[in-house]
TORSE-245237 format. One record per atom (N, C-alpha, C): x negated, y negated, z negated; chain; atom name. Coordinates in steps of 0.2 Angstrom, whole numbers, plus 5000, padded with zeros to 4 digits. Example, Ala and Ser with C-alpha at 12.3 -4.5 7.8 and 13.67 -1.06 7.14 Angstrom:
ATOM     x     y     z  chain  atom
ATOM  4934  5028  4961      A     N
ATOM  4938  5022  4961      A    CA
ATOM  4934  5016  4961      A     C
ATOM  4936  5011  4965      A     N
ATOM  4932  5005  4964      A    CA
ATOM  4936  5000  4961      A     C
end
This chain:
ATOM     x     y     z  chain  atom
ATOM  4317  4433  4632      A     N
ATOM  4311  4434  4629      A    CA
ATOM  4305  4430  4633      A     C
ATOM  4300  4428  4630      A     N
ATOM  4297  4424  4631      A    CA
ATOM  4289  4427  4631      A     C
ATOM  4285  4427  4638      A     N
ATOM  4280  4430  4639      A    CA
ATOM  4274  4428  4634      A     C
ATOM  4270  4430  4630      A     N
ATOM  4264  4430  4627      A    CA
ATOM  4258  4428  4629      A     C
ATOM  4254  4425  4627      A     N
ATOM  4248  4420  4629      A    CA
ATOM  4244  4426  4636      A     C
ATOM  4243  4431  4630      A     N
ATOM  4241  4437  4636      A    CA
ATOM  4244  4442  4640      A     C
ATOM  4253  4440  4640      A     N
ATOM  4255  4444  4644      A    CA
ATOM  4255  4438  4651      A     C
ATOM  4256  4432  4650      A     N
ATOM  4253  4428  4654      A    CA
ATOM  4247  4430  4658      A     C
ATOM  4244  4430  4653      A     N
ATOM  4234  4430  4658      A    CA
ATOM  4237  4436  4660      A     C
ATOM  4237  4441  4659      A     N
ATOM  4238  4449  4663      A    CA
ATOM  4242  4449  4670      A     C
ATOM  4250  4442  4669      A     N
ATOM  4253  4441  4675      A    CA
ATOM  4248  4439  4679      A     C
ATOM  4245  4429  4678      A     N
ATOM  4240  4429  4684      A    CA
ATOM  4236  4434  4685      A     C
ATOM  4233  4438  4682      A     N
ATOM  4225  4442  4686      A    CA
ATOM  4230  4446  4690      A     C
ATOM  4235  4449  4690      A     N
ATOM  4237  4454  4694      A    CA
ATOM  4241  4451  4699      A     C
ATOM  4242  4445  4699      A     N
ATOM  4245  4441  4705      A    CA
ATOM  4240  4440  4708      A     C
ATOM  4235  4437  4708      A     N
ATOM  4228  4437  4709      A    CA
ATOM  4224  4441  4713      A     C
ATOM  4227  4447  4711      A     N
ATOM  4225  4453  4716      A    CA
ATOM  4229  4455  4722      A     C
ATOM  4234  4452  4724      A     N
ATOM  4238  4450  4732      A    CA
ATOM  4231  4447  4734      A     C
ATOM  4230  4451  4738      A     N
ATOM  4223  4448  4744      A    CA
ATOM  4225  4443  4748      A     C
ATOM  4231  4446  4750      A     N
ATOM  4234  4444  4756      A    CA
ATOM  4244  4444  4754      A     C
ATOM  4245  4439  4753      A     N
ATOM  4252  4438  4751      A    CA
ATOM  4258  4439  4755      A     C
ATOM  4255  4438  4762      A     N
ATOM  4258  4439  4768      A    CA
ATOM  4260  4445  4771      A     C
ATOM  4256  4447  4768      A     N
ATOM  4257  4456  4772      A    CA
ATOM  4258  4462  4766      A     C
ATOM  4253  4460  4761      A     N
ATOM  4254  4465  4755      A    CA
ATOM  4259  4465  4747      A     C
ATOM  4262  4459  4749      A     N
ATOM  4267  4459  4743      A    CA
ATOM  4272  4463  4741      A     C
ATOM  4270  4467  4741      A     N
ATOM  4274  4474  4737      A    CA
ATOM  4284  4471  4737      A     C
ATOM  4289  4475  4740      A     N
ATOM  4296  4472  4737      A    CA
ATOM  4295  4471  4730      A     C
ATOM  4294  4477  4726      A     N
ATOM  4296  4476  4719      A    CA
ATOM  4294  4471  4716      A     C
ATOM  4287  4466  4720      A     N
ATOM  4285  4463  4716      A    CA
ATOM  4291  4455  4718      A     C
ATOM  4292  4456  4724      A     N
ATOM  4295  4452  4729      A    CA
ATOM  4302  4450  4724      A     C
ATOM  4303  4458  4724      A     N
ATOM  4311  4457  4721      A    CA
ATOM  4311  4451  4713      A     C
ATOM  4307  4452  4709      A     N
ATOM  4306  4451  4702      A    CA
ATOM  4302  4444  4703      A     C
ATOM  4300  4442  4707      A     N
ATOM  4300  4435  4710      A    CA
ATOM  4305  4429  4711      A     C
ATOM  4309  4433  4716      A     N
ATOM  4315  4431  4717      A    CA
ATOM  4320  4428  4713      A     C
ATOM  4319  4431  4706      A     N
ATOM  4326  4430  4699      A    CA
ATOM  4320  4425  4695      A     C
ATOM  4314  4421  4698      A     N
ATOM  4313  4418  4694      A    CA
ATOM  4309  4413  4698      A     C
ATOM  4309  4411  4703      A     N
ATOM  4307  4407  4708      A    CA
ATOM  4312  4406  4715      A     C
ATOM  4312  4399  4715      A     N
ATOM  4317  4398  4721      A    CA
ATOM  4314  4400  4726      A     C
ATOM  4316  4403  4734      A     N
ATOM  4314  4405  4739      A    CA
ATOM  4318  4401  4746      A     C
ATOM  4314  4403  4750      A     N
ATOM  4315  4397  4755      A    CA
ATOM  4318  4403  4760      A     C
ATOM  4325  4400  4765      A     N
ATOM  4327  4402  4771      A    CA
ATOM  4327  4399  4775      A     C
ATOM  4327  4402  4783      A     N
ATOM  4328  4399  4788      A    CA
ATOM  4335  4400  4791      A     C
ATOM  4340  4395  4789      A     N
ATOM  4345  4400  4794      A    CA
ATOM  4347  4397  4804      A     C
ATOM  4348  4401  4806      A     N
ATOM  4351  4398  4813      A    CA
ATOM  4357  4399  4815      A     C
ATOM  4356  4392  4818      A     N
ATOM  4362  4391  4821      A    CA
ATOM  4363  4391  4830      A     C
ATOM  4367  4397  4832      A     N
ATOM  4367  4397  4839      A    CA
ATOM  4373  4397  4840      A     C
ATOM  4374  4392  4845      A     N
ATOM  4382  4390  4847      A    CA
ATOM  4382  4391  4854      A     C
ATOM  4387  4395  4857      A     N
ATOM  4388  4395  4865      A    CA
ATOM  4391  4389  4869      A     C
ATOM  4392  4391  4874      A     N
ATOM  4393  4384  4879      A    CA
ATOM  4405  4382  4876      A     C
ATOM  4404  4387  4869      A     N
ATOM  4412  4387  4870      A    CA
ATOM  4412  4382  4865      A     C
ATOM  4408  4381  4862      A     N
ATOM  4406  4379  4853      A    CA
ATOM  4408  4382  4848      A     C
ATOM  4408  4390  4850      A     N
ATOM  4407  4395  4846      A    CA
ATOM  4400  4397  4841      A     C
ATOM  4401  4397  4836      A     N
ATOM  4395  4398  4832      A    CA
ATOM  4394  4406  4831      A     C
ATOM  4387  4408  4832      A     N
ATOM  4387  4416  4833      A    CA
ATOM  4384  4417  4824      A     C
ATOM  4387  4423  4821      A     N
ATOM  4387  4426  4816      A    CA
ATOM  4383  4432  4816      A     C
ATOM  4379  4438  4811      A     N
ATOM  4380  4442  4811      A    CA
ATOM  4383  4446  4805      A     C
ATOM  4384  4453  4806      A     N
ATOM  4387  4456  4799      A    CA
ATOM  4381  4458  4796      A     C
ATOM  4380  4458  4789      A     N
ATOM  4377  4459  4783      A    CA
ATOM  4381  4463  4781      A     C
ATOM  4377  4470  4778      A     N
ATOM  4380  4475  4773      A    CA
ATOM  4372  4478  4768      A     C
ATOM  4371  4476  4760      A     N
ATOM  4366  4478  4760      A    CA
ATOM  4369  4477  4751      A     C
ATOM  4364  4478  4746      A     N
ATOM  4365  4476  4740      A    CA
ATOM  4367  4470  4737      A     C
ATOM  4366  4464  4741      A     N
ATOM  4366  4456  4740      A    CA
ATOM  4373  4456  4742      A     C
ATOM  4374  4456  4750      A     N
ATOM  4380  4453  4753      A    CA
ATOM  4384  4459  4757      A     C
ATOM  4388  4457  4758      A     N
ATOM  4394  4460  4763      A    CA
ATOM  4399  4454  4767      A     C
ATOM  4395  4454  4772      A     N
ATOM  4400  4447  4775      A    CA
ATOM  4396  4447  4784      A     C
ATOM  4401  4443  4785      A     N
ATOM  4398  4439  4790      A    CA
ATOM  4392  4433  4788      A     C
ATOM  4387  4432  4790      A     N
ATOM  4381  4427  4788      A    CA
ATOM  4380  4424  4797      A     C
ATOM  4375  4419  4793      A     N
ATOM  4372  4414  4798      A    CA
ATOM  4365  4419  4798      A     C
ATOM  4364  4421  4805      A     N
ATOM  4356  4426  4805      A    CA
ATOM  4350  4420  4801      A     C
ATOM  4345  4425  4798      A     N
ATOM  4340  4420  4793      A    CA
ATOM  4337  4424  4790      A     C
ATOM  4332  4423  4788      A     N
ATOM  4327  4426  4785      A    CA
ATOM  4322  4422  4781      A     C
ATOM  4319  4425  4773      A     N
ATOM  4316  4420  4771      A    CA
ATOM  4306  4419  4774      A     C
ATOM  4306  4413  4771      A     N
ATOM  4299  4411  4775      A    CA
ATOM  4295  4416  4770      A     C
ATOM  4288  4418  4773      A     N
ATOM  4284  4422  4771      A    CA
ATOM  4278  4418  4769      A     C
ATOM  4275  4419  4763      A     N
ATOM  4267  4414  4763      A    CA
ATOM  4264  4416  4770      A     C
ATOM  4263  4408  4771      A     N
ATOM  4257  4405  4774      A    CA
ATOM  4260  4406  4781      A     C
ATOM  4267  4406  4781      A     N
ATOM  4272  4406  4787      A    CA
ATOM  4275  4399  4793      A     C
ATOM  4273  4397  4795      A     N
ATOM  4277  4391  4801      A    CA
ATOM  4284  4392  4800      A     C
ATOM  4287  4387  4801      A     N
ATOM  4297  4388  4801      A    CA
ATOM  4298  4389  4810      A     C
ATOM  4293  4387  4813      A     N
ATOM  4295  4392  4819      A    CA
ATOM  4295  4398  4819      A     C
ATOM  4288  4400  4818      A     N
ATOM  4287  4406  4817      A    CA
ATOM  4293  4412  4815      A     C
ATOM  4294  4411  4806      A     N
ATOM  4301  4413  4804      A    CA
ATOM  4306  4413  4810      A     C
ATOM  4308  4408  4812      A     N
ATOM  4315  4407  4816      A    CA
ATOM  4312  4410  4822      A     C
ATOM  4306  4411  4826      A     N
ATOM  4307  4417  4832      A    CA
ATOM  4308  4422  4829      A     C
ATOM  4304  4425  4825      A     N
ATOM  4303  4431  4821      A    CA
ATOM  4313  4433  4820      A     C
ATOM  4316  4431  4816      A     N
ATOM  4322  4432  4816      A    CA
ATOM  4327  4432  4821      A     C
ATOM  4324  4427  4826      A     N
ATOM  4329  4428  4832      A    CA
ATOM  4328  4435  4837      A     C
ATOM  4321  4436  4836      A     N
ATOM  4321  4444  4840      A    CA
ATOM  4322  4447  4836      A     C
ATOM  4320  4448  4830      A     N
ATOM  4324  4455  4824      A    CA
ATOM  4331  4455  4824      A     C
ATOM  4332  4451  4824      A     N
ATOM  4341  4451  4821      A    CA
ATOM  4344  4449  4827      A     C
ATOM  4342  4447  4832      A     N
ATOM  4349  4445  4840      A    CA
ATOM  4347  4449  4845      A     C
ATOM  4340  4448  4846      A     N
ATOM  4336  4452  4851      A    CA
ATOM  4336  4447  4857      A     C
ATOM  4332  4441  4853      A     N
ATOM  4332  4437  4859      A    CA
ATOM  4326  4431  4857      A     C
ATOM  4322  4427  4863      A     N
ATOM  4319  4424  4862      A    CA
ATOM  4323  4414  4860      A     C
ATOM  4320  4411  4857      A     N
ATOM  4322  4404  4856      A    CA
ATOM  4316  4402  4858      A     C
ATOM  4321  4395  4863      A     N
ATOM  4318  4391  4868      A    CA
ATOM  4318  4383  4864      A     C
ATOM  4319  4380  4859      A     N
ATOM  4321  4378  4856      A    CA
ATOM  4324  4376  4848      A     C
ATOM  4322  4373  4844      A     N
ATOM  4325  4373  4836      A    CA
ATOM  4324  4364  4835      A     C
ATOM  4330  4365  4834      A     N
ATOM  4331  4358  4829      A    CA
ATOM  4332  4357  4822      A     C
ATOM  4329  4355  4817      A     N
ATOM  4332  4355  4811      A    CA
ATOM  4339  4351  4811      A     C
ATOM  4344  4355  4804      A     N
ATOM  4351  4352  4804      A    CA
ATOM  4351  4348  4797      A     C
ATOM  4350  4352  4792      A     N
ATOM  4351  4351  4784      A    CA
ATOM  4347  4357  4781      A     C
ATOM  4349  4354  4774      A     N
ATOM  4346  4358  4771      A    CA
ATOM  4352  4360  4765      A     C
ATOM  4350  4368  4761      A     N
ATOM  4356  4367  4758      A    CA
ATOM  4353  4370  4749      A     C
ATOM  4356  4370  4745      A     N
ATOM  4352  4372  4738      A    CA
ATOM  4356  4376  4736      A     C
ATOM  4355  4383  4734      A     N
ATOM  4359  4385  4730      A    CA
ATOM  4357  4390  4724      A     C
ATOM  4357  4386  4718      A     N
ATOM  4354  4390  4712      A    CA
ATOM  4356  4395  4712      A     C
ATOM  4363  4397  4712      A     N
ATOM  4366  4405  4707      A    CA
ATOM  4367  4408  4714      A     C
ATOM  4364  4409  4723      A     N
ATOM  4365  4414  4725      A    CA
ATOM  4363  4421  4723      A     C
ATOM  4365  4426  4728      A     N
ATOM  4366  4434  4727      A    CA
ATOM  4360  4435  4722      A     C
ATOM  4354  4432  4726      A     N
ATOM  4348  4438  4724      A    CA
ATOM  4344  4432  4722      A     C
ATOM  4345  4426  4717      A     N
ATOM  4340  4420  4716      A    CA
ATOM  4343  4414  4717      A     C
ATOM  4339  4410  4717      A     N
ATOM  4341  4403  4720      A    CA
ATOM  4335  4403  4725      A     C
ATOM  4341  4402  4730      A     N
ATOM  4339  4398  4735      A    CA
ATOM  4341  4394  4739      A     C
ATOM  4335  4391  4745      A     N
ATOM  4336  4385  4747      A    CA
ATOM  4337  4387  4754      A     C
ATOM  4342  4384  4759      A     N
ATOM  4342  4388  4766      A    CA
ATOM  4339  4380  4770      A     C
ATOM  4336  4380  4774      A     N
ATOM  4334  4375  4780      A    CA
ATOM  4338  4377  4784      A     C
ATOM  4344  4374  4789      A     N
ATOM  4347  4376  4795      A    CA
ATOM  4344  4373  4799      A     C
ATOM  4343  4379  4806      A     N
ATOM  4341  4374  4812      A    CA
ATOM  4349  4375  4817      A     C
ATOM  4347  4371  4822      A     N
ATOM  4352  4373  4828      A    CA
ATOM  4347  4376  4832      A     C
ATOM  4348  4381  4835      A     N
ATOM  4343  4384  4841      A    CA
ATOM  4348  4388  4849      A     C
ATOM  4343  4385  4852      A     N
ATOM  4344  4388  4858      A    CA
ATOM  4341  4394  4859      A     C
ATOM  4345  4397  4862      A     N
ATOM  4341  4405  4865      A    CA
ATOM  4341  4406  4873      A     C
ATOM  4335  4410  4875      A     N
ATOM  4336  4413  4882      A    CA
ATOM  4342  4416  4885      A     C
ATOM  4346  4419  4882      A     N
ATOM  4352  4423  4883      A    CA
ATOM  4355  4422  4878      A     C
ATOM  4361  4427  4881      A     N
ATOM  4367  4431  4875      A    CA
ATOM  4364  4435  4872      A     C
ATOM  4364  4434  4864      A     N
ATOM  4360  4437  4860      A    CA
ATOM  4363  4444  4860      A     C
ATOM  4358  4449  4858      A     N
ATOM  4361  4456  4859      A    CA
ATOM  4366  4459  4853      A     C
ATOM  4365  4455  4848      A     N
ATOM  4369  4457  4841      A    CA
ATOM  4373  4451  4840      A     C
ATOM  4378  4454  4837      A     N
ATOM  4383  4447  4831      A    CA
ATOM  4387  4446  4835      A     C
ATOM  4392  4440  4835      A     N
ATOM  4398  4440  4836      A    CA
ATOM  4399  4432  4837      A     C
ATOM  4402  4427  4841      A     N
ATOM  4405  4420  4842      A    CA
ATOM  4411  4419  4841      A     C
ATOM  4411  4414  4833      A     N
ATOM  4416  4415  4831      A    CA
ATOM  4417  4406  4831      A     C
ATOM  4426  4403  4834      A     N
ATOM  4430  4399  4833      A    CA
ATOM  4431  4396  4829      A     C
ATOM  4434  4399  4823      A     N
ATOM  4434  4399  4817      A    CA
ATOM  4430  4402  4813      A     C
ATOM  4429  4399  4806      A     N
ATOM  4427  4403  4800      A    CA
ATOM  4431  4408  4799      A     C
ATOM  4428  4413  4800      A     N
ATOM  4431  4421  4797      A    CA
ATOM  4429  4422  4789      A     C
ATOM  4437  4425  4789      A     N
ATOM  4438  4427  4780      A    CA
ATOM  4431  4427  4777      A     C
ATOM  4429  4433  4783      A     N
ATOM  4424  4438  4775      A    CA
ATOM  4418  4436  4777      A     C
ATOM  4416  4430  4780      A     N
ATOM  4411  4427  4777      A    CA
ATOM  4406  4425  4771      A     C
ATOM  4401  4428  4772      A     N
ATOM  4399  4426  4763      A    CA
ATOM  4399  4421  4763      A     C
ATOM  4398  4420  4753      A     N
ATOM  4404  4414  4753      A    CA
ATOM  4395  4407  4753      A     C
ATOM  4392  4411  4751      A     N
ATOM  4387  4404  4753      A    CA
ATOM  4382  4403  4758      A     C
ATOM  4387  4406  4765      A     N
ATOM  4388  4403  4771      A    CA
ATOM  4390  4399  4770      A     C
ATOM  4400  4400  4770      A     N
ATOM  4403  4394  4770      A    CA
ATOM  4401  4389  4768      A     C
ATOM  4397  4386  4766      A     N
ATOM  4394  4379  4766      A    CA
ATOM  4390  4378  4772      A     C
ATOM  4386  4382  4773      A     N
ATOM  4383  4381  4780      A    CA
ATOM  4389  4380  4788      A     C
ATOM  4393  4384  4787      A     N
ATOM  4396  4383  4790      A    CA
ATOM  4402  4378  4792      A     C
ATOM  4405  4375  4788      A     N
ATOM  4406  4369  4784      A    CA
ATOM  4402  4362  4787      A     C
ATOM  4396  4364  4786      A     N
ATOM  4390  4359  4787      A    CA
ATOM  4390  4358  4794      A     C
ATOM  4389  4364  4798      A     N
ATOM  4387  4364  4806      A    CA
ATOM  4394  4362  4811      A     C
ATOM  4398  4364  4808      A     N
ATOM  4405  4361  4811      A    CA
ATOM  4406  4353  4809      A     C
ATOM  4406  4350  4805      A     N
ATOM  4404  4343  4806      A    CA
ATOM  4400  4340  4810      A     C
ATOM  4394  4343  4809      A     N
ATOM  4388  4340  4816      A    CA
ATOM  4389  4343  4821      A     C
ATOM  4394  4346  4822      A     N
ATOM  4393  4348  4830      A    CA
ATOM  4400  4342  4832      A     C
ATOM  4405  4342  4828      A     N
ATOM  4411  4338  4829      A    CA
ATOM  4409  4329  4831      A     C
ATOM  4404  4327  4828      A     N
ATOM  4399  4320  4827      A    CA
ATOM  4399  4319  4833      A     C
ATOM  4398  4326  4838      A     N
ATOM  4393  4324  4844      A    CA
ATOM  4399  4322  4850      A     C
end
């Protein structure tokens, strides 16, 4: 169904009314954004000195798997920013270092289409969360496995 001249103008003034898009964007508004707009992620990629790639486990409405840690960028956000912000929420660690790797597209993911930026990053330590994995484990979600895919080639390059 197709929105009306004036459901239109009543969408922008209300959008319009986010002061601040970075801090006050309501989820639901978040969520209902998402199914119509493509959204950007950060994901990282931390390898150990084994060339182990570290994962962590995801269990929420969208996924249930192992993932690449990652978080999407927020208005008016740095992709460093993002990528420290995620390495201390989700590993508990600082990054001393990001490199971009690839970029990856994916229209029909879980929760929208999204696009993921992969970096490679270096961290101060052993992260405090997630797991170094050898191999791609089974029950990784499945649009990692492209990421994953992707990072074992460039590390094999090297």
């Amino acid at each position: 169904m197709a929105l009306t001249k004036r459901e239109q103008n009543q969408l922008v003034t209300l959008l319009g009314k986010i002061a601040r898009p970075k801090r006050d964007l309501p989820e639901s508004i978040f969520e209902a954004l998402i199914l119509v707009v493509p959204f950007l992620a950060c994901e990282l990629v931390v390898v150990d000195r084994h060339g182990r790639i570290l994962l962590t486990w995801r269990d929420d409405k969208y996924w249930r798997g192992w993932h690449f840690p990652g978080g999407l960028l927020r208005y008016g956000e740095t992709f460093l920013h993002r990528i420290r912000y995620v390495a201390r929420h989700e590993l508990g660690v600082g990054v001393t270092r990001a490199r971009f790797m690839s970029v990856l597209n994916y229209p029909g993911a879980g929760r929208g289409h999204g696009v993921s930026l992969v970096w490679r990053c270096t961290v101060e330590r052993t992260p405090k969360k997630g797991k170094f994995f050898a191999r791609m484990p089974k029950d990784i979600i499945w649009e990692h496995q492209r990421v994953w895919k992707k990072v074992r080639a460039a590390l094999a390059e090297k």
